[in-house]
Phi, psi and omega in degrees: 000143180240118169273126183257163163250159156245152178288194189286336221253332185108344195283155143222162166264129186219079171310299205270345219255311193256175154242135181324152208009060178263174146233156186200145183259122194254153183255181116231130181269197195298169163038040160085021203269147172247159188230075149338078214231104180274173200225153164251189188190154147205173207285202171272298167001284186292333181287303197274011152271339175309298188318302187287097180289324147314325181262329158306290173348293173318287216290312158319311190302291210289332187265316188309315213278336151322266209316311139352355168056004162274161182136160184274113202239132165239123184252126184300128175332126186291170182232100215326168165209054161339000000 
């Protein structure tokens, strides 16, 4: 168990306490207790490719075909210098 203080203001820090570049959902219950809980969170983007079971598929397919070392590699044109 770890003892925080609150500051003058109500705040603590608790930096040391969690993992860095989380979210987390907090709760506060009965009798003042706050709860933390991390989450994973994605945007509506993401939500809505999730939703399209053809464009995941694509995207397996696609990821499969990478580690697999297939797949089309392009290199780009040099670029005048009109």
């Amino acid at each position: 168990m770890t003892l925080v203080h609150t500051d003058i203001r109500g705040r603590v820090s608790l930096g040391k306490l969690l993992q860095p570049e989380r979210d987390y959902r907090v709760t506060l219950g009965s009798h003042g207790v706050v709860v933390l809980e991390p989450v994973t969170t994605i945007t509506d983007y993401e939500r809505a490719v999730l939703a399209n079971a053809d464009l995941v598929a694509a995207l397996d397919r696609g990821r499969a075909q990478a580690e697999s070392g297939q797949g089309r590699i392009t290199q780009r044109r040099p670029r005048s210098t009109n």
